[in-house]
C-alpha positions as CSV (number, residue, x, y, z in Angstrom):
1,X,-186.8,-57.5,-113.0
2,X,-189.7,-59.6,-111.9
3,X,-190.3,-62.8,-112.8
4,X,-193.1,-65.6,-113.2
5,X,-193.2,-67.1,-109.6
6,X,-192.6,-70.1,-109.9
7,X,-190.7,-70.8,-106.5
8,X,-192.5,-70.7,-103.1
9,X,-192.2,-66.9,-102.5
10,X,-193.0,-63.9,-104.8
11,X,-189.4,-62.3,-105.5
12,X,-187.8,-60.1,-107.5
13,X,-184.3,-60.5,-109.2
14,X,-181.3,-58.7,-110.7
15,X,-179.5,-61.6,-112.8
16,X,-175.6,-61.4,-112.8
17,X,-173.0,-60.4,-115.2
18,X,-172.2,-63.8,-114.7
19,X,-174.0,-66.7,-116.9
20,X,-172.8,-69.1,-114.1
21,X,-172.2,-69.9,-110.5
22,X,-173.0,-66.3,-110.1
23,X,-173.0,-65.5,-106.2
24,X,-176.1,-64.9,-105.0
25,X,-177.4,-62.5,-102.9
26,X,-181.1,-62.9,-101.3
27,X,-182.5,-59.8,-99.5
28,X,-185.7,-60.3,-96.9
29,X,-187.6,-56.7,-96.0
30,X,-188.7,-55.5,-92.9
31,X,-191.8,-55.6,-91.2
32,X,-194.3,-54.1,-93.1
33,X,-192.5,-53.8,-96.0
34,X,-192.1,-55.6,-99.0
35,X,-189.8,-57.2,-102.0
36,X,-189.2,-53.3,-103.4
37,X,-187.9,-52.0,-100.5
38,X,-184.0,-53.3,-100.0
39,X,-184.0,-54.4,-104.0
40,X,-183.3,-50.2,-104.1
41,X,-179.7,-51.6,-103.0
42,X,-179.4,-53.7,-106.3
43,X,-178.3,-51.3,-108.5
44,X,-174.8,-50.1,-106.4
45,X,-174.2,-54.1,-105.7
46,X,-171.5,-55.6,-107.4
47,X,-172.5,-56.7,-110.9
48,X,-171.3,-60.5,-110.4
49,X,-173.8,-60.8,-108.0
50,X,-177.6,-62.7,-108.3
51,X,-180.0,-60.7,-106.0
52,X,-183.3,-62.3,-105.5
53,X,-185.5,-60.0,-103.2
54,X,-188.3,-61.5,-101.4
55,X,-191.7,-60.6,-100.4
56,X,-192.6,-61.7,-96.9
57,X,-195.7,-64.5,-96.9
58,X,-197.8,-62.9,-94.3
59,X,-200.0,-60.0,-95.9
60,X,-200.5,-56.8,-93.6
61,X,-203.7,-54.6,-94.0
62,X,-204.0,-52.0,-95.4
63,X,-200.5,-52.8,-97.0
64,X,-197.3,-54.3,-97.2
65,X,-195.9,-57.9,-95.5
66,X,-194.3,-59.4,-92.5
67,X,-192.0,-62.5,-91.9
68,X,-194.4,-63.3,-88.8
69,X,-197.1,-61.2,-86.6
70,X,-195.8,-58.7,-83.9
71,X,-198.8,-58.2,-81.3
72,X,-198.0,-54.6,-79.8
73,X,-200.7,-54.6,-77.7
74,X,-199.8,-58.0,-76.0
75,X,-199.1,-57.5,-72.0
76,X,-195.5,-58.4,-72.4
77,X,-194.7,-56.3,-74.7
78,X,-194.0,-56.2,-78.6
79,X,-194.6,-60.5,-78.8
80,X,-193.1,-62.4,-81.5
81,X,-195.5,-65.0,-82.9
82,X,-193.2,-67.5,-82.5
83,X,-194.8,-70.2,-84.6
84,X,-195.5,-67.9,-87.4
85,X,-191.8,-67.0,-87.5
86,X,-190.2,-70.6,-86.9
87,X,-192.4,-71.4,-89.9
88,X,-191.0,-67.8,-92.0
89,X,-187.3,-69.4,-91.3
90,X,-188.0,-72.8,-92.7
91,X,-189.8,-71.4,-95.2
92,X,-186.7,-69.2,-96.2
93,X,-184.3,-72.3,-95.7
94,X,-186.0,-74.2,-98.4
95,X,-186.6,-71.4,-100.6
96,X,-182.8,-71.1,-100.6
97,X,-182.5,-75.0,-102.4
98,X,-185.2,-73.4,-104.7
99,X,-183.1,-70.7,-105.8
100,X,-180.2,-72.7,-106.1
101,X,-182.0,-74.7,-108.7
102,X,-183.7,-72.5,-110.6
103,X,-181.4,-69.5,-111.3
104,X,-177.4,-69.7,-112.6
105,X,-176.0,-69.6,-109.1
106,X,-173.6,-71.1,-106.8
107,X,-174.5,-73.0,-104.2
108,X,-171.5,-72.3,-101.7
109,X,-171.9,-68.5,-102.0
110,X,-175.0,-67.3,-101.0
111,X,-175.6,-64.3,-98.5
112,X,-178.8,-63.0,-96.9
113,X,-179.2,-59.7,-96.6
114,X,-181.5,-58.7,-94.0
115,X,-183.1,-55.8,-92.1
116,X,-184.9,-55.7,-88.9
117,X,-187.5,-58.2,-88.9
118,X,-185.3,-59.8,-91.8
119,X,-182.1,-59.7,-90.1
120,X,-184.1,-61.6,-86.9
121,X,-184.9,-64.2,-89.7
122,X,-181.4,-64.2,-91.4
123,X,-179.7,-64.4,-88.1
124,X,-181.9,-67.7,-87.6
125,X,-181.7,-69.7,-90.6
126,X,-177.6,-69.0,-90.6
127,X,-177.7,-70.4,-87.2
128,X,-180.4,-73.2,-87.9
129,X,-179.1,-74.0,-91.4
130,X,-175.4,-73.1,-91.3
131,X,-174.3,-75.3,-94.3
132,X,-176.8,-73.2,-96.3
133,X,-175.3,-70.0,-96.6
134,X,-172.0,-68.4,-96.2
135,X,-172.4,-64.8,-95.4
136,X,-175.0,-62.5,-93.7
137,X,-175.8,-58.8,-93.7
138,X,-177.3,-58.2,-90.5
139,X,-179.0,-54.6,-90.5
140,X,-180.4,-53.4,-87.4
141,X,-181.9,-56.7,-85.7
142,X,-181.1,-58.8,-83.7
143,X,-180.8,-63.0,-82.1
144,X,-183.9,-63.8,-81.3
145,X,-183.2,-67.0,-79.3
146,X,-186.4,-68.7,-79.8
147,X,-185.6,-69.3,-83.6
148,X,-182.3,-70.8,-83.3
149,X,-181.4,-74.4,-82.1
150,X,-181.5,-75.3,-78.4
151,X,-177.8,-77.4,-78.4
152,X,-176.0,-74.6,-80.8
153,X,-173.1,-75.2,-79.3
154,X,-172.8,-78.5,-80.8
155,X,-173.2,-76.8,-84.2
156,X,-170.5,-75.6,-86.7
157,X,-170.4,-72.4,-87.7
158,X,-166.5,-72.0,-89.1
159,X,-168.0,-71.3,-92.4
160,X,-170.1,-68.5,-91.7
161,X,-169.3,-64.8,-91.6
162,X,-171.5,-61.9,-90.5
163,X,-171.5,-58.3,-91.0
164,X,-173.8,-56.7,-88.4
165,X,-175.4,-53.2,-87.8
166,X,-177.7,-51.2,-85.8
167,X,-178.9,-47.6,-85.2
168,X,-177.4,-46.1,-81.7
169,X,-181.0,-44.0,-81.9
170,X,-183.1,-46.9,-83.4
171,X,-186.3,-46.3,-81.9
172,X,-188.2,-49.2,-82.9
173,X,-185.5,-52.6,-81.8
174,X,-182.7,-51.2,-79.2
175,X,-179.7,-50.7,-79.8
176,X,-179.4,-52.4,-76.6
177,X,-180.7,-55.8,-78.3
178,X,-178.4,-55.8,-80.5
179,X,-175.5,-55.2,-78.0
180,X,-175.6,-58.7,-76.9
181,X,-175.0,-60.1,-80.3
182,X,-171.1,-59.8,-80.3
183,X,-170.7,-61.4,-76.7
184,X,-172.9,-64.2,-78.2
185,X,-171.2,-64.7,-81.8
186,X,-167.8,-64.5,-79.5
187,X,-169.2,-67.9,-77.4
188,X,-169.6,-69.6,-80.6
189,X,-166.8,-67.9,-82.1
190,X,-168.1,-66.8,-85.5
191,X,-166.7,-64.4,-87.2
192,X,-168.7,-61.3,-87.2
193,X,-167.8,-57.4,-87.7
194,X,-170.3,-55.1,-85.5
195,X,-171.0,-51.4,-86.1
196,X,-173.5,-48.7,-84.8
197,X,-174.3,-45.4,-86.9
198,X,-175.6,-42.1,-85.3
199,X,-179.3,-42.8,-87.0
200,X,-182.3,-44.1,-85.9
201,X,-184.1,-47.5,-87.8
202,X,-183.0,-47.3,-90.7
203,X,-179.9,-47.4,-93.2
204,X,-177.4,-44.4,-93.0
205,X,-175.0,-43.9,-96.4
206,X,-172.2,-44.8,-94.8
207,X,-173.3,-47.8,-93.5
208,X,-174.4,-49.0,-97.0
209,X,-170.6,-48.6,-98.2
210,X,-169.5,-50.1,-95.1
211,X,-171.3,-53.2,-95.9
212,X,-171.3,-53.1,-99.6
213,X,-166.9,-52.8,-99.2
214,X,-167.5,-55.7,-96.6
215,X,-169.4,-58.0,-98.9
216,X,-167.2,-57.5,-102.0
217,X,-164.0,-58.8,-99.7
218,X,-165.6,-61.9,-99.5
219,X,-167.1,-62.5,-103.3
């Protein structure tokens, strides 16, 4: 279903069987993608649940949207633009509030459901804005330590709970990458649940149902 946009970023939405406090689910694309892509998902979600999916505010040529610019050619390497995405996760942070207040949702149980460049993102307003949300689906990305709070370990993250994934052949973000994030979550002890599928970057069935059976526990 799309709707009139109204908020701060173009979405789309699957209300909930649920006329109130509905949980709410809010899925950010990849890189290059857009709001159509991960709103495929909707239909085999739990009927309770909201899903807004959003479109990404920086437009791509010839198509499709990104979170923030990657420069491939940069000496370094693939280079975040770091400002572009520091402003993506704020932007997400308040567009949480916005959902909150416009759609028949509760406040306390919202997850982000992200993949690559939207898991980076995910990752980062969970860490940055911890009170916000209460569970992420983290589909082949990983931290990106520039996004997240320099004194995190003075943060509390006992309400959070991630459910993380990655590609063991994922040709575009390692899988090594996204190795480190369990030692990481384990330093700030959050509680997290890590798994790595024989596929390359991308979603494999049985990951899906892995993370679909994971969310449900926790509705």
């Amino acid at each position: 279903m799309t709707v009139p946009q109204s908020l701060s970023l173009n979405h789309r939405i699957r209300p909930s069987a649920l006329t109130e406090k509905a949980p709410l689910v809010i899925m950010l694309h990849g890189y290059g993608s857009d709001e159509n892509d991960l709103f495929s998902f909707s239909s085999e979600l739990d009927e309770k649940l909201f899903i807004v999916s959003v479109q990404a505010p920086y437009t791509m040529f010839p198509y499709g949207y990104a979170w923030y610019t990657i420069h491939f050619d940069a000496p370094q390497g693939k280079w975040t633009d770091t400002e572009e995405a520091l402003s993506s996760r704020d932007t997400i942070a308040n567009f949480i509030d916005e959902a909150c207040a416009a759609y028949p949702v509760d406040p306390d149980n919202i997850t982000l459901l992200g993949f690559s460049q939207g898991t980076i993102l995910s990752i980062a307003v969970a860490l940055t804005y911890p009170k916000k949300v209460k569970n992420i689906i983290a589909l082949s990305g990983y931290v990106n330590k520039d996004l997240i709070p320099a004194d995190i370990q003075s943060y509390d993250y006992s309400n959070l709970a991630f459910y993380c994934s990655h590609g063991s052949a994922d040709q575009m973000i390692p899988v090594e990458w996204a190795r480190q994030t369990p030692p990481f979550f384990d330093a700030l002890k959050i509680d997290y649940s890590y798994s790595e599928f024989p596929v390359g970057h991308g979603v494999a069935p049985q990951n899906f149902y892995e993370f679909k059976s994971w969310l449900e526990k926790r509705l």
